[in-house]
MMTF fields as JSON, N, C-alpha, C and O atoms, coordinates in Angstrom:
{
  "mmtfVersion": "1.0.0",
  "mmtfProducer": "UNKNOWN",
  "numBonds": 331,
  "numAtoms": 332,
  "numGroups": 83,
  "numChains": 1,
  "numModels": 1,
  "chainsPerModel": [1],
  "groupsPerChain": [83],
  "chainIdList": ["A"],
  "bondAtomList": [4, 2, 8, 6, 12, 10, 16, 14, 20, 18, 24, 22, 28, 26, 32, 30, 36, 34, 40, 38, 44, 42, 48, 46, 52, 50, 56, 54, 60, 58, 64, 62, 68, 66, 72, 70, 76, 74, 80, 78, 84, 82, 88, 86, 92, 90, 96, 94, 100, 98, 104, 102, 108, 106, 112, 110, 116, 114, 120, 118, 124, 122, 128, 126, 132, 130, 136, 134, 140, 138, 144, 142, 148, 146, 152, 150, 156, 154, 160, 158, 164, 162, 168, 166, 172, 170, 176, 174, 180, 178, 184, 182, 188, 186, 192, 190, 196, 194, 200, 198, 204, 202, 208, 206, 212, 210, 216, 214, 220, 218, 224, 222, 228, 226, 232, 230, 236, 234, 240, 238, 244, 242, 248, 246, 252, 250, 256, 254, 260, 258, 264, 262, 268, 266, 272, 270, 276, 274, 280, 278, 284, 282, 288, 286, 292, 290, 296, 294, 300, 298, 304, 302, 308, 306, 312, 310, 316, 314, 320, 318, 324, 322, 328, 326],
  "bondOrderList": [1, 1, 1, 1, 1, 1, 1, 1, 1, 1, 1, 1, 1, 1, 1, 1, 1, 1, 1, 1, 1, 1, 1, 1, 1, 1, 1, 1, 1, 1, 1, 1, 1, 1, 1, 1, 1, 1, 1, 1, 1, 1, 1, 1, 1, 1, 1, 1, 1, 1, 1, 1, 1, 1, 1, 1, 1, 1, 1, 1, 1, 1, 1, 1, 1, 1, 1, 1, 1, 1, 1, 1, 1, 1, 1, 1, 1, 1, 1, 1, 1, 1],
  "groupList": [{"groupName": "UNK", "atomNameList": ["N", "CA", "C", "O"], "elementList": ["N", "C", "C", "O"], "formalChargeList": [0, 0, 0, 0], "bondAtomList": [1, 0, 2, 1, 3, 2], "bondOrderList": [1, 1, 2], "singleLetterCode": "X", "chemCompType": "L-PEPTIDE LINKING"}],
  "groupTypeList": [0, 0, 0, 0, 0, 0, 0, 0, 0, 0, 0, 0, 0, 0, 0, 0, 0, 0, 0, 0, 0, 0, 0, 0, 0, 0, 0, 0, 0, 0, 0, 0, 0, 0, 0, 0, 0, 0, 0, 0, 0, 0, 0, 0, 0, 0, 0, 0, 0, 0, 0, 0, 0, 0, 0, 0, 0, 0, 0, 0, 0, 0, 0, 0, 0, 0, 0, 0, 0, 0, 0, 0, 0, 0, 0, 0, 0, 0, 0, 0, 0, 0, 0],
  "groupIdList": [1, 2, 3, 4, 5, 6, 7, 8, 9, 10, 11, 12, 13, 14, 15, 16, 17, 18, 19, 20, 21, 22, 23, 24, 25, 26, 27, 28, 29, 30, 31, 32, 33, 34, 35, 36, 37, 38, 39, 40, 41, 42, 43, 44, 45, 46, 47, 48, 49, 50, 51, 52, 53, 54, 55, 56, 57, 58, 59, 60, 61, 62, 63, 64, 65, 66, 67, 68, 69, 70, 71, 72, 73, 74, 75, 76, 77, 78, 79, 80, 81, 82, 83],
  "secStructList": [7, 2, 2, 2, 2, 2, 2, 2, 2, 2, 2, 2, 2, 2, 2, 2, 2, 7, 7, 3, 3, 7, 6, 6, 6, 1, 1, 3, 3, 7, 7, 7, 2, 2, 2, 2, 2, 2, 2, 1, 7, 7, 7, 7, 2, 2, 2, 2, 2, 2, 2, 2, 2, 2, 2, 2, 2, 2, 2, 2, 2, 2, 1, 7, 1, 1, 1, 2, 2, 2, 2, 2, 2, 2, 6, 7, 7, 7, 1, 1, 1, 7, 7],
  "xCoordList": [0.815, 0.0, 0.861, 0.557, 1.845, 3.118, 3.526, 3.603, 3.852, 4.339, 3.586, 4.067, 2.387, 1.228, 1.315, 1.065, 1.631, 1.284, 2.505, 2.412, 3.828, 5.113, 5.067, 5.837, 4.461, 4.594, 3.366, 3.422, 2.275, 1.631, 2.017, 1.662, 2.686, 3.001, 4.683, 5.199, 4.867, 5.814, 5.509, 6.281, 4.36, 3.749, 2.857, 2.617, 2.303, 1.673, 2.411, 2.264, 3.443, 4.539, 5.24, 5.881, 5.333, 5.875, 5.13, 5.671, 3.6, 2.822, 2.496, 2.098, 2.753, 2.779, 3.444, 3.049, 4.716, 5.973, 6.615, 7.348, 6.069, 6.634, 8.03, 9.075, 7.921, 9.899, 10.789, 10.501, 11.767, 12.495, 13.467, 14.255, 13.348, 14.327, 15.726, 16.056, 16.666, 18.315, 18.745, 18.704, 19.159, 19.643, 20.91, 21.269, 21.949, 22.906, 22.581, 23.045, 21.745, 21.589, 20.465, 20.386, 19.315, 18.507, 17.879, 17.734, 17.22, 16.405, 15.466, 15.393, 14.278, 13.871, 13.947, 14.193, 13.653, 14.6, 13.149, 12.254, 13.235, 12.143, 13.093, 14.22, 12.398, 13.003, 13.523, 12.649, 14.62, 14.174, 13.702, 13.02, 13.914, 13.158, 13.779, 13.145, 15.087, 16.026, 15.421, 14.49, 15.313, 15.411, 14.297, 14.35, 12.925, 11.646, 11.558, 10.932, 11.835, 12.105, 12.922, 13.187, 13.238, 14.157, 13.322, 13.308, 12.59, 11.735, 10.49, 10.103, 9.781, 8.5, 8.833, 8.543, 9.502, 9.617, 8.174, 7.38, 8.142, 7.315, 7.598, 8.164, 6.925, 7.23, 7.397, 7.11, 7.955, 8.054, 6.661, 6.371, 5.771, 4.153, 4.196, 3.167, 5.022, 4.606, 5.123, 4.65, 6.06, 6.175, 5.146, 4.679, 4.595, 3.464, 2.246, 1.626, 1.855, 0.409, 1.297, 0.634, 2.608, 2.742, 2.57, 1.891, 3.099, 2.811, 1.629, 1.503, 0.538, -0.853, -1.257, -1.826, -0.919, -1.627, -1.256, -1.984, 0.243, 0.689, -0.167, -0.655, -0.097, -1.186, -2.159, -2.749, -2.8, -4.482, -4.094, -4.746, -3.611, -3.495, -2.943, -3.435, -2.138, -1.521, -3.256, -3.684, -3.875, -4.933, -6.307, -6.887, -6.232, -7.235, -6.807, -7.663, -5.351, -5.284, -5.081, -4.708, -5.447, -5.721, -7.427, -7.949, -8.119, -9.8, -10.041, -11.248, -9.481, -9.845, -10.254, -10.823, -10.217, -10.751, -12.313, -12.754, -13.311, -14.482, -14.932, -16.037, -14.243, -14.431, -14.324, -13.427, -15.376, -15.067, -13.648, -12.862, -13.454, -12.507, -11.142, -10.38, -11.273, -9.857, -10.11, -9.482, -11.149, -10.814, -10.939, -10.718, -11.16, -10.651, -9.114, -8.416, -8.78, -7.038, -6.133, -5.029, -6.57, -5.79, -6.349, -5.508, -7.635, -8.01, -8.597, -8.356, -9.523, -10.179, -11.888, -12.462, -12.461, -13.842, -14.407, -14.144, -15.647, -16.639, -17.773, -17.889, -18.923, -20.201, -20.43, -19.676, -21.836, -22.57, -21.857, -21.411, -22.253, -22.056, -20.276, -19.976, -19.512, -18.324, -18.011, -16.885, -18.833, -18.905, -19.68, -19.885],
  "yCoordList": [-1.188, 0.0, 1.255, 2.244, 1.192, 2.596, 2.977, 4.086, 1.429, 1.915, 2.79, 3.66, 2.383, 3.017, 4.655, 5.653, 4.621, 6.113, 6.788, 7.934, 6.302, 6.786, 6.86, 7.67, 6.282, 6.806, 7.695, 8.058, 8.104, 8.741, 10.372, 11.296, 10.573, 11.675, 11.941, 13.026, 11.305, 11.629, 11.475, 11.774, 11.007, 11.687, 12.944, 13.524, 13.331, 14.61, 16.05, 16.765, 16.132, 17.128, 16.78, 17.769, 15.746, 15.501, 15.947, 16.224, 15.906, 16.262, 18.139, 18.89, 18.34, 19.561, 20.496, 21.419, 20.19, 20.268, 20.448, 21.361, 18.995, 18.862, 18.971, 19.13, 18.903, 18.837, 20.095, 21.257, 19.524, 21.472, 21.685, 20.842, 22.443, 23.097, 23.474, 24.316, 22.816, 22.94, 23.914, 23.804, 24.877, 25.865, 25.601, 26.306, 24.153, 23.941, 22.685, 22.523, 22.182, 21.238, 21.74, 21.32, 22.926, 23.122, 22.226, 22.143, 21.201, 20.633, 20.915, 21.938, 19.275, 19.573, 18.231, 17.312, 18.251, 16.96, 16.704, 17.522, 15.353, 14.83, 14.904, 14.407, 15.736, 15.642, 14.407, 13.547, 14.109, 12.719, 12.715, 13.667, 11.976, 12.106, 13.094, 13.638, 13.101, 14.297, 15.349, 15.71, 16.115, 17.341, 17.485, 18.353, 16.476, 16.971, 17.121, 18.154, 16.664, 16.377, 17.578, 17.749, 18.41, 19.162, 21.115, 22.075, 20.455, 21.835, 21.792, 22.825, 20.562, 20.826, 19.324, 18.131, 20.247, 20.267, 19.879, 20.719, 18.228, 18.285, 16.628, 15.542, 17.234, 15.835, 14.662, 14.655, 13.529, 12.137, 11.549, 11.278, 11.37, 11.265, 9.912, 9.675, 8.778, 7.338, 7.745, 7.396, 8.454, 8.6, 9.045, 8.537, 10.653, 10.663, 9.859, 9.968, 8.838, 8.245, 7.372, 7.56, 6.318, 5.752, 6.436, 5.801, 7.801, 8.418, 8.603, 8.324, 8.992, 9.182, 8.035, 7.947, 6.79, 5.266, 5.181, 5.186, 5.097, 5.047, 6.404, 6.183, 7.105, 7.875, 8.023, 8.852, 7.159, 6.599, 5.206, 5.112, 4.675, 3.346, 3.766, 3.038, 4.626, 5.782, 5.564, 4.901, 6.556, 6.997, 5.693, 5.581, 4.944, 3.765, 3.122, 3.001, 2.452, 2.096, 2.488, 1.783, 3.72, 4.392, 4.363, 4.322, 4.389, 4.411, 3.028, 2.786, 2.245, 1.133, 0.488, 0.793, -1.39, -2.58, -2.645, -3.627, -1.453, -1.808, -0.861, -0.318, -0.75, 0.009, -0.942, -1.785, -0.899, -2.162, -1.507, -2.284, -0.378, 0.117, -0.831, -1.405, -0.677, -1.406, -2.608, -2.755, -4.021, -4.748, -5.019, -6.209, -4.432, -4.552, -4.714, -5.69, -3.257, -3.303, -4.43, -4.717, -4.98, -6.07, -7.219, -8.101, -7.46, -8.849, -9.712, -10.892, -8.727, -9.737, -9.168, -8.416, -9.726, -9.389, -10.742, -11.842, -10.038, -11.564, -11.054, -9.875, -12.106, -11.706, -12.09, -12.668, -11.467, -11.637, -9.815, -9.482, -9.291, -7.957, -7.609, -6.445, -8.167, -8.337, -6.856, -6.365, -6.339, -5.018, -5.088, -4.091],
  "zCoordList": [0.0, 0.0, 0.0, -0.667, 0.696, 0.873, -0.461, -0.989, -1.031, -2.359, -3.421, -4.148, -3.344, -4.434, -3.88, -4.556, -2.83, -2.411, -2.533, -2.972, -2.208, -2.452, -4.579, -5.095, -5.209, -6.567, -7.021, -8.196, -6.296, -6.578, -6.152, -6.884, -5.044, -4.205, -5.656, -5.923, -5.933, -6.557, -8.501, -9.411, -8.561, -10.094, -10.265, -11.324, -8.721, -8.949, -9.431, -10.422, -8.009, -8.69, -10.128, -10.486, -11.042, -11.655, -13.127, -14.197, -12.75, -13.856, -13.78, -14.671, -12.764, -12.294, -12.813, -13.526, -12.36, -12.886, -14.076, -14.455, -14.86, -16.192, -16.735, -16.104, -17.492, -18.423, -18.027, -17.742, -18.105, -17.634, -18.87, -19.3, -19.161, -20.352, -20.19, -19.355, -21.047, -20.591, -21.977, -23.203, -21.003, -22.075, -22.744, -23.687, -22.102, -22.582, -24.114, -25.243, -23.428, -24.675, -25.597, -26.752, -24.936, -25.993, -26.167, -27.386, -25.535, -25.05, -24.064, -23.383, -24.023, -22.481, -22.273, -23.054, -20.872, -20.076, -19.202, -18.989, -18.798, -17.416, -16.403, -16.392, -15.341, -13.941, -13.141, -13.035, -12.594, -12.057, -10.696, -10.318, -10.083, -8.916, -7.611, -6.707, -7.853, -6.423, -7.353, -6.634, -8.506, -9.027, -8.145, -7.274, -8.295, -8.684, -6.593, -6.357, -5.714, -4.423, -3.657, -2.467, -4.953, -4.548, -4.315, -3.544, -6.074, -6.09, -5.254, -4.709, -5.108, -4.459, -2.98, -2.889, -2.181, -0.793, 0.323, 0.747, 0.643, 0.953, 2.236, 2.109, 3.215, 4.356, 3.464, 2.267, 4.239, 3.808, 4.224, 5.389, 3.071, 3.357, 3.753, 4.386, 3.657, 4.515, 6.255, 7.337, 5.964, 7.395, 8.128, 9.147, 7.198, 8.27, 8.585, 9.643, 7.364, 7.726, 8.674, 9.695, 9.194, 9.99, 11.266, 12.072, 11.74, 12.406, 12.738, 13.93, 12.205, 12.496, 13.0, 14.088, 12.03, 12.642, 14.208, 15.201, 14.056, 15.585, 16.891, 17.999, 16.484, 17.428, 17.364, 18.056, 16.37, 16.496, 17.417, 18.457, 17.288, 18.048, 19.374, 20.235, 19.879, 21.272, 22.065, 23.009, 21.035, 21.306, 22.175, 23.255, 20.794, 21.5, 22.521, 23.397, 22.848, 23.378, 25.121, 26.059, 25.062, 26.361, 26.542, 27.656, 25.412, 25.991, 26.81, 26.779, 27.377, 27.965, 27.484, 26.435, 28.14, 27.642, 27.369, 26.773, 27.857, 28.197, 26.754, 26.751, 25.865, 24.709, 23.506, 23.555, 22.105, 21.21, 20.448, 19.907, 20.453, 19.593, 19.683, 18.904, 20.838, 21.879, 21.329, 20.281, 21.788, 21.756, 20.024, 19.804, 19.056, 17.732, 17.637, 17.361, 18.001, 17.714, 18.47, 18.008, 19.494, 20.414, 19.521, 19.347, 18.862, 18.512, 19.708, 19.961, 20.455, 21.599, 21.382, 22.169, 20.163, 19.939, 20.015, 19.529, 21.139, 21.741, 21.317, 20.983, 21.292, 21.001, 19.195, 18.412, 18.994, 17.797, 16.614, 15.516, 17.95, 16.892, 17.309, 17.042, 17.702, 18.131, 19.032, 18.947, 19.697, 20.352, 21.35, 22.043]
}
C-alpha cells in the first residue's frame, strides 16, 4: 500500500511540474526524482500516515478494555455484533 502512495506523491509534482528546459543542450529533459524532491519540498508522506496510525493506536489504546474500539485493535472481539 506505501508503495502506491510513495509513486503517486511523486507523479503529482511531476505532472505539475513537467519537463524542464536545458539551455545547454537546448532541449527539455524529465526531472528525475532528487530534481523533482528538490523543487517541491514536501514531508516524507509514509512517514506521516505511519505516524498518524501510531497515534491513532496511542490513542485507542488508552480508551480502555471496556471500549469495542480497543478490543478490535488487540483482537479480543466476543459476542454476535463483536462489540
Amino acid at each position: 500500500m506505501f508503495n502506491k502512495v510513495r509513486v503517486f506523491v511523486i507523479t503529482v509534482p511531476r505532472k505539475v511540474l513537467g519537463p524542464k528546459w536545458e539551455e545547454g543542450t537546448g532541449g527539455w529533459r524529465r526531472l528525475n526524482n532528487e530534481a523533482l524532491k528538490d523543487m517541491y519540498c514536501t514531508p516524507n508522506i509514509v512517514r506521516v500516515i505511519k505516524s498518524r496510525i501510531m497515534k491513532w493506536a496511542g490513542h485507542v489504546a488508552r480508551t480502555g478494555e471496556s471500549k469495542g474500539v480497543y478490543r478490535v485493535l488487540v483482537g479480543k472481539s466476543e459476542g454476535k455484533n463483536h462489540f
